[in-house]
N, C-alpha and C positions, 0 to 999 in steps of 0.2 A: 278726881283722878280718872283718865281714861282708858276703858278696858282696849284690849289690843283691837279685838273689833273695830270698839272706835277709832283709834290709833289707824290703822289699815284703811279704812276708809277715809279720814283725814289726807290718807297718805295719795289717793287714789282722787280725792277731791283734788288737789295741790297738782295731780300728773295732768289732771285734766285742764285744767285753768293755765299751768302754764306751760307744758310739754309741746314740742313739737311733733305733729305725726307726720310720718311718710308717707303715710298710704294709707286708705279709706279703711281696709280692712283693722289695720292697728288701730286705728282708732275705736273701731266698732267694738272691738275685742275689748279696750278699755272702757267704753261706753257700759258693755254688755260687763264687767267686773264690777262697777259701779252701781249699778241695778241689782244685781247680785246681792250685794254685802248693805245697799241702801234697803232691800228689802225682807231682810235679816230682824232688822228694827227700823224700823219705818219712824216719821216724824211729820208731821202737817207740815204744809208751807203756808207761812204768815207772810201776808202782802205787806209790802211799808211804805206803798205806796196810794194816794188813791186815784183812784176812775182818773177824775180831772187832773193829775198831775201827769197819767201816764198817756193821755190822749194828746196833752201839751207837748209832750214831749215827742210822739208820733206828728205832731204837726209841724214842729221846729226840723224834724231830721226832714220830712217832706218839703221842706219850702229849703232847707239848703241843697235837697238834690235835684230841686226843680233849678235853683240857681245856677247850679253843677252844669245840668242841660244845655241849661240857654244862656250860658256864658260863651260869646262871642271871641272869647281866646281861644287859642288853637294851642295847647299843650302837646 
């Protein structure tokens, strides 16, 4: 079961991932509530990915926005 804390923070994850801001400043504001209550109880972060798959995948968005570039359509 999860204490409110977590609860709250949950709540604060979910504003951030899917919320719309207005303006730089609400965001921060959220940013900075997040930081807050993440550092309340703190948790590692577990990579689930490795080296090689995350370098693959920094190479694939590069070669599609190089495509992006020198795509001779005019959008």
């Amino acid at each position: 079961m999860q204490t409110t804390s977590q609860c709250s923070i949950c709540e604060i994850v979910r504003r951030l991932r899917h919320e719309v801001f207005t303006s730089v400043a609400e965001l921060e504001e959220a940013i900075m509530l997040w930081a807050d209550h993440w550092n309340d109880d703190p948790k590692p972060f577990v990579w689930k990915a490795t080296a090689a798959d995350i370098i693959a995948k920094v190479q694939r968005g590069r070669a599609a926005l190089n495509r992006q570039i020198n795509s001779t359509t005019d959008h």
